[in-house]
Kinemage of the C-alpha trace (Angstrom):
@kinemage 1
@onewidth
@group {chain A} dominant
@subgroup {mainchain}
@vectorlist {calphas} color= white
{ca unk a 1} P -2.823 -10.385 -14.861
{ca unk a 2} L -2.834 -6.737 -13.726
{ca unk a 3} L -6.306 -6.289 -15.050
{ca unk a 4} L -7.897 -9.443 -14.161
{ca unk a 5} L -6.446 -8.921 -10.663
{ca unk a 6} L -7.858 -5.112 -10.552
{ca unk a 7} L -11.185 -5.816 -12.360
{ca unk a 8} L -12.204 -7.943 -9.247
{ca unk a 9} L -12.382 -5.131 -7.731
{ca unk a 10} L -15.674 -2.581 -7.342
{ca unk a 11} L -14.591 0.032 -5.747
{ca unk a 12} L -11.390 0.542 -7.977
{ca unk a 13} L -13.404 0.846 -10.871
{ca unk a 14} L -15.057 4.244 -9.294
{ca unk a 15} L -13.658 7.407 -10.837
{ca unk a 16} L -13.654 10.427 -8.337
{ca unk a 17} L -14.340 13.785 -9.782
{ca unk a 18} L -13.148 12.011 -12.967
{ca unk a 19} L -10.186 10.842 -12.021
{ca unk a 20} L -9.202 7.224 -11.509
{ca unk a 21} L -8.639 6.742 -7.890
{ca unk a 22} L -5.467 5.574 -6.910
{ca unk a 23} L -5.734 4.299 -3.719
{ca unk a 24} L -3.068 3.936 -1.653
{ca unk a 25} L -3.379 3.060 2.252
{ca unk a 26} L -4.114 -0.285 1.912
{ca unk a 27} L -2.563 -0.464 4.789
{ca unk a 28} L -5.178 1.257 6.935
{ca unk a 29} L -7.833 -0.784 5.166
{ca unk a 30} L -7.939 -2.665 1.996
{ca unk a 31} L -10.152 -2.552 -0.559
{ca unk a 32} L -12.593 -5.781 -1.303
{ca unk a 33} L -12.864 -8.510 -4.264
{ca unk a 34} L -15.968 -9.223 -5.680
{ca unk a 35} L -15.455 -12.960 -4.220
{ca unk a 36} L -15.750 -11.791 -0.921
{ca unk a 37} L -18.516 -9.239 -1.204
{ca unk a 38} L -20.314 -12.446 -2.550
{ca unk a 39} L -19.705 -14.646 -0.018
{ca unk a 40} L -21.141 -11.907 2.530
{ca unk a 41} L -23.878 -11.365 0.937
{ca unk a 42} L -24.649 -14.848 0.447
{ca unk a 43} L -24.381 -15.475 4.061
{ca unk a 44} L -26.906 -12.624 4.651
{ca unk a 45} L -29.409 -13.596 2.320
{ca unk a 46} L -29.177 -17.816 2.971
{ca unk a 47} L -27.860 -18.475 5.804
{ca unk a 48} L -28.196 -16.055 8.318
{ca unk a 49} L -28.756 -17.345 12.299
{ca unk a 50} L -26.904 -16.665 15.190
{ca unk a 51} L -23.998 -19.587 15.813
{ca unk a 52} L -24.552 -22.694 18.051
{ca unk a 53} L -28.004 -21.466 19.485
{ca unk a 54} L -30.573 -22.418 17.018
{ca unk a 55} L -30.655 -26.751 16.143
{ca unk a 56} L -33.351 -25.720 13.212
{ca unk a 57} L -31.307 -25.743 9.912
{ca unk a 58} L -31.201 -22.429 9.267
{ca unk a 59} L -29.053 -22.063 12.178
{ca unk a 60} L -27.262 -24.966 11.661
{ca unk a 61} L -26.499 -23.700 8.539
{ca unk a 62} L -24.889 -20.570 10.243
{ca unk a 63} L -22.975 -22.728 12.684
{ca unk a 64} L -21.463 -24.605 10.401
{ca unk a 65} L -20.526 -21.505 7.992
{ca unk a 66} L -19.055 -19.780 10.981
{ca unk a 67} L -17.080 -22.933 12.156
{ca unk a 68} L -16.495 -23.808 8.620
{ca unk a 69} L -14.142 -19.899 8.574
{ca unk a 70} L -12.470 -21.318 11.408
{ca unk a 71} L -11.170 -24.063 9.734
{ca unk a 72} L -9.731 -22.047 6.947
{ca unk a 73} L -7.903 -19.480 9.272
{ca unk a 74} L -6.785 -22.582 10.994
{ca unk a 75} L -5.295 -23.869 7.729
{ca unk a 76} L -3.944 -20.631 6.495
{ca unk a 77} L -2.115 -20.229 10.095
{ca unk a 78} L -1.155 -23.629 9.944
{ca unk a 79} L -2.783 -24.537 13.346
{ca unk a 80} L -4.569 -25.885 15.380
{ca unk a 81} L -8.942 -25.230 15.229
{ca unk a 82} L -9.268 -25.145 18.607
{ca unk a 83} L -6.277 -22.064 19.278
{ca unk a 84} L -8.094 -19.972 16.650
{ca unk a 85} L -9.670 -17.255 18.231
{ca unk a 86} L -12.549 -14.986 16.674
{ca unk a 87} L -12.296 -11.500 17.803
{ca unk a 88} L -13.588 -7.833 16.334
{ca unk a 89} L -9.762 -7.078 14.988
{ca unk a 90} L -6.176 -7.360 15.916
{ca unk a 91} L -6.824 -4.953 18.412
{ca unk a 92} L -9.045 -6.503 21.047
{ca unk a 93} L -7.005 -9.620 20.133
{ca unk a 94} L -4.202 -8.115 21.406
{ca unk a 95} L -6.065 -6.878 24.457
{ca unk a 96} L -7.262 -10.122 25.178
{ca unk a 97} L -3.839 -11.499 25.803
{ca unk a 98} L -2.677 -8.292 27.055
{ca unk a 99} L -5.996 -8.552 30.082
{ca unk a 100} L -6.626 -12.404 30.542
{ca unk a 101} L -2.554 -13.542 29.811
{ca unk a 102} L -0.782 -10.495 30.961
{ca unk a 103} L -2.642 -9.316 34.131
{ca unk a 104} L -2.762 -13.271 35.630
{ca unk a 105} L 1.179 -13.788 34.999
{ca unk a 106} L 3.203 -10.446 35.431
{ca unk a 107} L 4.088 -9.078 38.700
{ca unk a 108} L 6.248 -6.543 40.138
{ca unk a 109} L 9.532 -7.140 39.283
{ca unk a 110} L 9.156 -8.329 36.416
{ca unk a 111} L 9.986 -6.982 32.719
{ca unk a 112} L 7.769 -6.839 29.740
{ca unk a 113} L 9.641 -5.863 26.294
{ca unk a 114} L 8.286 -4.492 23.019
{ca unk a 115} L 9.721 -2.759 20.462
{ca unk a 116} L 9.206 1.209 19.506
{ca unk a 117} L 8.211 -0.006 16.223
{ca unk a 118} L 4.559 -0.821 17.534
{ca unk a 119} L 1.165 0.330 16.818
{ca unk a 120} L -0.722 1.924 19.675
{ca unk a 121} L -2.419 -1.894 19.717
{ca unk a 122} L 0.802 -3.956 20.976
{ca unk a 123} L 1.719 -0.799 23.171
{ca unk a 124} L -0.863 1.046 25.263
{ca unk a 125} L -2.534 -2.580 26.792
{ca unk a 126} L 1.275 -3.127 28.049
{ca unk a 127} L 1.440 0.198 29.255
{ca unk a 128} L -1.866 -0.821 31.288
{ca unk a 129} L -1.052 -4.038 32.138
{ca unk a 130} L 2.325 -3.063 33.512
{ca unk a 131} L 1.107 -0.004 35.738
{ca unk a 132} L -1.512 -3.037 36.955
{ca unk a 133} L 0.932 -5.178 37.836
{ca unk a 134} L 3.973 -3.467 38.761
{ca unk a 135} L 6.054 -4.921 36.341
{ca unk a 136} L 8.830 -2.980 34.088
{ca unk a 137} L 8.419 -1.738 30.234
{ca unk a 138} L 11.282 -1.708 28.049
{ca unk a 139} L 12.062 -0.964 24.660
{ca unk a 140} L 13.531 -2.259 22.019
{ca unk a 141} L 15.004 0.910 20.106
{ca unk a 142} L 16.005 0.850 16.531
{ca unk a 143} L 18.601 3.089 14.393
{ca unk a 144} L 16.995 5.609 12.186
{ca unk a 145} L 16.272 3.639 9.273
{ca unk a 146} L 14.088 1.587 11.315
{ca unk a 147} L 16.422 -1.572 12.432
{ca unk a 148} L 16.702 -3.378 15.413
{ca unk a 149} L 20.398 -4.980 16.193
{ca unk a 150} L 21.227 -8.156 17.306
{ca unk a 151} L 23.053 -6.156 20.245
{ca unk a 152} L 19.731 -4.514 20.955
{ca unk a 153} L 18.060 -7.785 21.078
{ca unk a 154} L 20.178 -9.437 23.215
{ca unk a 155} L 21.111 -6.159 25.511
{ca unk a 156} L 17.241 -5.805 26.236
{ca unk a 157} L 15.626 -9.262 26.206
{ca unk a 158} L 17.170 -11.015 29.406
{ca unk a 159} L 16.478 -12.529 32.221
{ca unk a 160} L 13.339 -11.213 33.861
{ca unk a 161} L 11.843 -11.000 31.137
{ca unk a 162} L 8.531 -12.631 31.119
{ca unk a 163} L 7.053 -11.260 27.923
{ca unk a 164} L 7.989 -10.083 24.630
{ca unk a 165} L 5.605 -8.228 22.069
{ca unk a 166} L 6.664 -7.129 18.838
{ca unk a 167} L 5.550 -6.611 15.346
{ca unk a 168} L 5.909 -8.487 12.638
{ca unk a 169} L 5.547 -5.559 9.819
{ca unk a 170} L 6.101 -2.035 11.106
{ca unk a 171} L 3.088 0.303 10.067
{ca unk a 172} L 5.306 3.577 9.336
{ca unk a 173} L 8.626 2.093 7.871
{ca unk a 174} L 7.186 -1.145 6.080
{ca unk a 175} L 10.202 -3.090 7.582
{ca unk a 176} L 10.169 -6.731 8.454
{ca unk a 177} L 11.419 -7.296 12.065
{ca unk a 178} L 13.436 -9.966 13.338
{ca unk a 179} L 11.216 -11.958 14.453
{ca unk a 180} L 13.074 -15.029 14.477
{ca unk a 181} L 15.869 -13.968 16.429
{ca unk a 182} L 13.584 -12.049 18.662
{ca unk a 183} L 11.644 -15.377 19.380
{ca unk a 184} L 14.640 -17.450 19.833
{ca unk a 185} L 16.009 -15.053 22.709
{ca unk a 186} L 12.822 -14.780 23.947
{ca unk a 187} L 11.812 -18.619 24.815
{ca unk a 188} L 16.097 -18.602 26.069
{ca unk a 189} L 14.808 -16.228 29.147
{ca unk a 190} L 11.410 -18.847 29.383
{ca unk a 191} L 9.474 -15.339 27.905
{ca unk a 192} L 6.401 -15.528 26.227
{ca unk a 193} L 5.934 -14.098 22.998
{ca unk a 194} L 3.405 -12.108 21.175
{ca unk a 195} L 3.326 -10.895 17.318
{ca unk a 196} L 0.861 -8.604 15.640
{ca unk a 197} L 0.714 -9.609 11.899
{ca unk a 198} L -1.763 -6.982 11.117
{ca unk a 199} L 0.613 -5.552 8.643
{ca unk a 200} L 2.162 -8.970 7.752
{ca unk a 201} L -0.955 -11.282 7.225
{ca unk a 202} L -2.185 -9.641 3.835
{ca unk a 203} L 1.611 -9.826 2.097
{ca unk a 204} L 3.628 -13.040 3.655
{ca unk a 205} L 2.630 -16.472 4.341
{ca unk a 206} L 1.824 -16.827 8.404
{ca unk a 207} L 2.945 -20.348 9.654
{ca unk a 208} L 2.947 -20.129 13.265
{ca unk a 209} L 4.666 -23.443 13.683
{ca unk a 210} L 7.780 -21.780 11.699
{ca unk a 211} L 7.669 -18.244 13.152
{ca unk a 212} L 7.764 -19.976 17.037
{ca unk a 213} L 5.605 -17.672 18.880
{ca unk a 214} L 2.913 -17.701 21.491
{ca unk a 215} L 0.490 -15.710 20.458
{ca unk a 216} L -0.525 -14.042 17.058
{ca unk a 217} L -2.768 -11.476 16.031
{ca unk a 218} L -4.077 -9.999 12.912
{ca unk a 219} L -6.921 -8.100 11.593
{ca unk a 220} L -9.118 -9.508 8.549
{ca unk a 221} L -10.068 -5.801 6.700
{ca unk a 222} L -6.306 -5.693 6.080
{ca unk a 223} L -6.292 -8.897 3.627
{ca unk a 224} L -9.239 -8.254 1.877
{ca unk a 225} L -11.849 -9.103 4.220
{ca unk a 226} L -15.263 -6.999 6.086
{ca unk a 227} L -14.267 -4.488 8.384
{ca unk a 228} L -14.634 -6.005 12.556
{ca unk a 229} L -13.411 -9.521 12.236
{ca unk a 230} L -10.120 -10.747 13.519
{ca unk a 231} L -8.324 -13.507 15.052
{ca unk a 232} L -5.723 -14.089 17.763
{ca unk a 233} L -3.576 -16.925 17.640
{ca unk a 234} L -2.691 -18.936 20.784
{ca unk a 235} L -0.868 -22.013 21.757
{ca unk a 236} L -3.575 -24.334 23.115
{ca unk a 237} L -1.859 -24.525 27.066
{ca unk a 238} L -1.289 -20.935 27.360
{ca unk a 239} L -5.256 -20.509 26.082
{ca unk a 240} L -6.320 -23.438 28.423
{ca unk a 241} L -4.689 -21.771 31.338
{ca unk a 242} L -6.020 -18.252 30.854
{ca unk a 243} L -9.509 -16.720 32.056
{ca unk a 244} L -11.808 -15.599 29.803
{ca unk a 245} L -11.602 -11.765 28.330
{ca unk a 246} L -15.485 -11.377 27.932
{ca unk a 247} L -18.212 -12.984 29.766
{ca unk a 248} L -21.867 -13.843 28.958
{ca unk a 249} L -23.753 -15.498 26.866
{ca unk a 250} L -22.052 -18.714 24.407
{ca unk a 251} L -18.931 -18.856 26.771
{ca unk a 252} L -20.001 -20.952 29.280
{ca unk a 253} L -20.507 -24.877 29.793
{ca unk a 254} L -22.835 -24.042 32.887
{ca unk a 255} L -23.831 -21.313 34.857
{ca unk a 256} L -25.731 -21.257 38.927
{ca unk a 257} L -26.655 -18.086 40.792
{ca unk a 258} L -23.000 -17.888 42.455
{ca unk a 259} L -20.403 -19.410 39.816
{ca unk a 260} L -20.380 -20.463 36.705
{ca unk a 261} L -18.094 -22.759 34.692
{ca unk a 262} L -16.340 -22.050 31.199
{ca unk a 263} L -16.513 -23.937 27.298
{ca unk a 264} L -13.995 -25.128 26.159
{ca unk a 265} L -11.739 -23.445 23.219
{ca unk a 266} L -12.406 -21.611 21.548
{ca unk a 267} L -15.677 -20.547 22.541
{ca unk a 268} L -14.529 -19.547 25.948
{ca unk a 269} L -12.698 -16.494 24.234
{ca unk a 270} L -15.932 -15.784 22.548
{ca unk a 271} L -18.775 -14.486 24.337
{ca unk a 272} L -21.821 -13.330 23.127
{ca unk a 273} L -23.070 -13.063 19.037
{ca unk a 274} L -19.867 -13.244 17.063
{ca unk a 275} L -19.763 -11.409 13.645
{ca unk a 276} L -20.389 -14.375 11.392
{ca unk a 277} L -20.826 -12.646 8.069
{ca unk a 278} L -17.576 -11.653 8.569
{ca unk a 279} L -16.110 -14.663 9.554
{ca unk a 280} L -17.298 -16.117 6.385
{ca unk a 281} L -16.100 -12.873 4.557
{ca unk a 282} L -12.357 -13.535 6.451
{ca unk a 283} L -12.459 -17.246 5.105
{ca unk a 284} L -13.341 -16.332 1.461
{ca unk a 285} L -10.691 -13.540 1.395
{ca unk a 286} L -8.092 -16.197 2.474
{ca unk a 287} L -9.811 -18.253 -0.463
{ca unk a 288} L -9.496 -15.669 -2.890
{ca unk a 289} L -5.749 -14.643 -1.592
{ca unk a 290} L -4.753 -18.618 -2.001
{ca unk a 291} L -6.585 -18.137 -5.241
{ca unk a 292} L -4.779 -15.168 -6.266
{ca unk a 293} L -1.550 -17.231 -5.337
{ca unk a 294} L 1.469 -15.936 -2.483
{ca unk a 295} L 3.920 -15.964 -5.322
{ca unk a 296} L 2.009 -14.078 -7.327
{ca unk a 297} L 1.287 -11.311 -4.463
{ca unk a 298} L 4.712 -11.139 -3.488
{ca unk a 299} L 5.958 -10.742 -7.035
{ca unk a 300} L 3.687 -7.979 -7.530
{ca unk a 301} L 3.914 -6.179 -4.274
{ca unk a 302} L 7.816 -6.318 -4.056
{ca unk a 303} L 7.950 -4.853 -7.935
{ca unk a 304} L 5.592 -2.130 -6.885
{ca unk a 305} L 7.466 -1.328 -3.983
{ca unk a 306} L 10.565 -1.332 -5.050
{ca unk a 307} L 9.819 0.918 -8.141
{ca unk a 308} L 8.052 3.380 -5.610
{ca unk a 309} L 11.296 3.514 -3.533
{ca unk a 310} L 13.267 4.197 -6.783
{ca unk a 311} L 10.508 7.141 -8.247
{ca unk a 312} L 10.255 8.685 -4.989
{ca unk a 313} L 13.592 8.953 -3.821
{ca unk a 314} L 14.478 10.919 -6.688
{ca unk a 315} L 11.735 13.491 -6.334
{ca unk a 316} L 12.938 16.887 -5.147
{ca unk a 317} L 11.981 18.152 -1.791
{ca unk a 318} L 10.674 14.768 -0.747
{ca unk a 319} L 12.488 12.930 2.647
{ca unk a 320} L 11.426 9.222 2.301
{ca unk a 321} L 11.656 7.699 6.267
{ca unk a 322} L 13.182 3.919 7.082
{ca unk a 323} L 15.649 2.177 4.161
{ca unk a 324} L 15.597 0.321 0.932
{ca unk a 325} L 17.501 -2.657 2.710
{ca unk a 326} L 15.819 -5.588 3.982
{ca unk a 327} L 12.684 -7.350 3.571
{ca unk a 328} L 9.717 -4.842 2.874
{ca unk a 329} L 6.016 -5.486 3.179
{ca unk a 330} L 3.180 -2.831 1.806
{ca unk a 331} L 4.631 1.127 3.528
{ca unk a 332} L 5.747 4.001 2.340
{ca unk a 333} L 6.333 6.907 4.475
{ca unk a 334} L 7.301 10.611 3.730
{ca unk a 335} L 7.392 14.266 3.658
{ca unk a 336} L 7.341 17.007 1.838
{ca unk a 337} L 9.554 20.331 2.818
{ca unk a 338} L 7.909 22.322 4.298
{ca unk a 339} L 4.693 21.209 3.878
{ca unk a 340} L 2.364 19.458 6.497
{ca unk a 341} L 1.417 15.923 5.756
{ca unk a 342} L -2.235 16.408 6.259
{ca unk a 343} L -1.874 19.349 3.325
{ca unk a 344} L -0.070 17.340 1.613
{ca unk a 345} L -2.531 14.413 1.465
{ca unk a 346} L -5.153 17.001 0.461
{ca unk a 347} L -3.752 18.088 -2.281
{ca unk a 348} L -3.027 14.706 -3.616
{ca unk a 349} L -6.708 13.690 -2.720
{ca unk a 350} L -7.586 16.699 -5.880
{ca unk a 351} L -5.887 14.267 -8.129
{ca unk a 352} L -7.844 11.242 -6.267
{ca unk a 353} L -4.905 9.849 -4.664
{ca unk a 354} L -5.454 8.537 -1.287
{ca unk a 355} L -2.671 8.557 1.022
{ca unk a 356} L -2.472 8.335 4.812
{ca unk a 357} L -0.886 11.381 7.032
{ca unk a 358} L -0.917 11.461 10.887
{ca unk a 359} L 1.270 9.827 13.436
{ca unk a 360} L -0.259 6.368 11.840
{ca unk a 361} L -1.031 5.188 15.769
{ca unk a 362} L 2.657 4.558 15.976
{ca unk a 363} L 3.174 8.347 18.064
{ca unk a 364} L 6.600 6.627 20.520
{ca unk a 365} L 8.163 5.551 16.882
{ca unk a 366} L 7.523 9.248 15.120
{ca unk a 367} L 9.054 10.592 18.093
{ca unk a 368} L 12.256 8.058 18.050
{ca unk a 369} L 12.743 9.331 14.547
{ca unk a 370} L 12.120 12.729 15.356
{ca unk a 371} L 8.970 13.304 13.756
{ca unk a 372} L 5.545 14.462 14.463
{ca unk a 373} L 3.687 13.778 11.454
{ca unk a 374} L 4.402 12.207 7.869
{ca unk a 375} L 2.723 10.394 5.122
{ca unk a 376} L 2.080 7.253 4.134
{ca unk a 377} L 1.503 5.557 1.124
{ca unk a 378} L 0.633 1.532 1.700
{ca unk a 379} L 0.352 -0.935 -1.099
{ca unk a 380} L -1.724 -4.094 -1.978
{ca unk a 381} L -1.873 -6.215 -4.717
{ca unk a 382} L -4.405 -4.278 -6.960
{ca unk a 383} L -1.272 -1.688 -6.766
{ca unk a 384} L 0.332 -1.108 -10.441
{ca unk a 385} L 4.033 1.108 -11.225
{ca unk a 386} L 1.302 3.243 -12.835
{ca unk a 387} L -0.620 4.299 -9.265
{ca unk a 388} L 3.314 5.193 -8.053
{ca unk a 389} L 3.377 7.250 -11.042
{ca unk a 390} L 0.249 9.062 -10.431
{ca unk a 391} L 1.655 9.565 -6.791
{ca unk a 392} L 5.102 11.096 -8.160
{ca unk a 393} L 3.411 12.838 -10.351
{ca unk a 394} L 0.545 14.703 -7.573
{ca unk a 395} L 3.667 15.426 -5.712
{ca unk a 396} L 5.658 17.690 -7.572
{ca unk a 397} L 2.458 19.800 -7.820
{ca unk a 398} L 2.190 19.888 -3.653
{ca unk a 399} L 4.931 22.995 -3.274
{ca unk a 400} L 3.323 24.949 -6.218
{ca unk a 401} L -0.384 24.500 -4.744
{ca unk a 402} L 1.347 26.225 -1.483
{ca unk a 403} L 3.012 28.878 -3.479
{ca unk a 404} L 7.032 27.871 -3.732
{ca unk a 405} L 8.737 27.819 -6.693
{ca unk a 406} L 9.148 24.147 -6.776
């Protein structure tokens, strides 16, 4: 299965300088299938129109390709078509609510919540909103291995509150958060509540009528799908109530010199030419994941992980960040004594293994953990116990490169 899975492919079949690459920060991009490079291309080269503007059949053709993606994100979210939003990526989808929900509902006085787990994504449009508005940010702070209490949940998400944002998957530790008990205390206080799945959509199954919150957003390059699509998420009254994000052209029902009216959803969320080879490329990615099978992804992922936990942990002079308890999804992060993380992820890169090293757009968490910088290494499914031992293996050679003894 490991080879049929890998095989599908391209890009993992390149050698570098050689080498097999061994690619691991999936979870800064992942690679593409063969499936879904088809399907884009196909689009391209058959069907290629702009959406609802043309009534010729080529562009009928695109229109119903384009709406045709929406109806398998709708399934895969298990949702509703019409609260399925198409946006560039799980950033402006989180911008959107952040601008159209957050700036029309908060005032001064009142409390917004997220947690210091999130990507720059779910944290700087807050940080905007709420110096808009006048309305209170507040944390939700975890231990050092990454956890949020119960205490912390309840001590922090109270009355006031008016809306909650949190991850689903943190970015740096790879840690499931509670989402469930963050929801529940949420809607208790009448708070709305906002998760970005970017790091959860290409590794766990995303019903939205289980997980219970408002709004969800997720990026399709992280599950196998063309770089600038994504989709947010929203429950069809909070949508309906909300102005548009973007205005212009394919947004509107009617427009005079003075005023203008809106569509309805979802194409009041989506002005202007939408990316529909991507679209299409999202919707066969979900194919190919469904495919592929969530069992099957899981299994693999979880072994992968958890023998990468066990190698690495053992490796001298290497601080892994976060725990081996709980429910992990796809991250990895370390460091190497005395070393820098972007020299260490250069000297890897000589043995063509790709790793991630920054402050991973997650700078407030670092921080909270008393870091500046570290490295990551994120997994997918094409990821094998033999890419972790090419990783273990690159490191023990990172202190020598620099001259120490070991």
């Amino acid at each position: 299965m490991t080879d049929e899975i890998i095989a599908q492919f391209p890009l993992l079949q390149k050698q570098q300088d050689g080498k097999r690459m061994v690619y691991l920060d999936s979870g800064a991009t992942s690679q593409r299938p063969q499936a879904v490079l088809d399907a884009v291309s196909r689009f391209y080269k058959e069907d290629n129109a702009n959406p609802h503007r043309g009534v010729y059949a080529l562009g009928e053709r695109a229109t119903a390709a384009y709406e045709s993606a929406r109806d398998t994100v709708a399934e895969f979210l298990h949702a509703k078509r019409e609260e399925v939003i198409f946006t560039r990526n799980a950033t402006e989808a989180l911008n959107l609510v952040a601008y159209s929900w957050g700036l029309h509902n908060l005032k001064a006085g009142d409390r917004v919540v997220v947690s210091i787990l999130e990507h720059h994504s779910n944290l700087i449009p807050w940080q905007q909103v709420c110096r808009a508005t006048g309305a209170e940010l507040t944390f939700l702070y975890t231990d050092q291995r990454g956890v949020i209490s119960d205490e912390e949940i309840e001590k922090k998400i109270t009355k006031g509150v008016k809306l909650v944002a949190i991850t689903h998957v943190s970015n740096v530790l790879g840690l499931v958060s509670p989402v469930q008990k963050v929801v529940d205390r949420a809607h208790a206080v009448n708070a709305v509540c906002v998760l970005d799945a970017a790091q959860s959509a290409p590794h766990l199954q995303l019903d939205v009528t289980k997980l219970g919150v408002d709004f969800l957003a997720f990026s399709g390059h992280k599950l196998y799908a063309p770089l600038g699509i994504g989709v947010l998420w929203g429950r069809k009254e909070l949508l309906d109530d909300m102005p548009p994000f973007l205005t212009g052209g394919d947004m509107i029902e009617s427009v005079r010199e003075q005023d203008a009216t809106w569509a309805e959803l979802p194409q009041k969320f989506e002005a202007g030419t939408q990316n529909a080879g991507g679209a299409v490329g999202l919707a066969a990615a979900i194919h190919w994941m469904q495919g592929v099978g969530y069992d099957t992804i899981a299994r693999r992922e979880n072994d992968v992980y958890q023998y990468a936990w066990q190698v690495l942990s053992q490796l001298p002079h290497v601080t892994l960040y976060g725990t081996a308890q709980g429910q992990h999804c796809g991250a990895i992060s370390f460091n190497v004594e005395d070393v820098h993380p972007h020299d260490v992820a250069t000297i890897l890169d000589a043995d063509a293994v790709c790793v991630r090293a920054g402050h991973h757009c997650a700078q407030p968490l670092l921080h909270h953990l008393g870091l500046n910088s570290c490295c990551r290494a994120s997994f997918a499914v094409y990821n094998t116990r033999e890419d972790v031992d090419a990783l273990a293996a690159s490191l023990q050679k990172v202190r020598k490169w620099l001259g120490y003894g070991s």
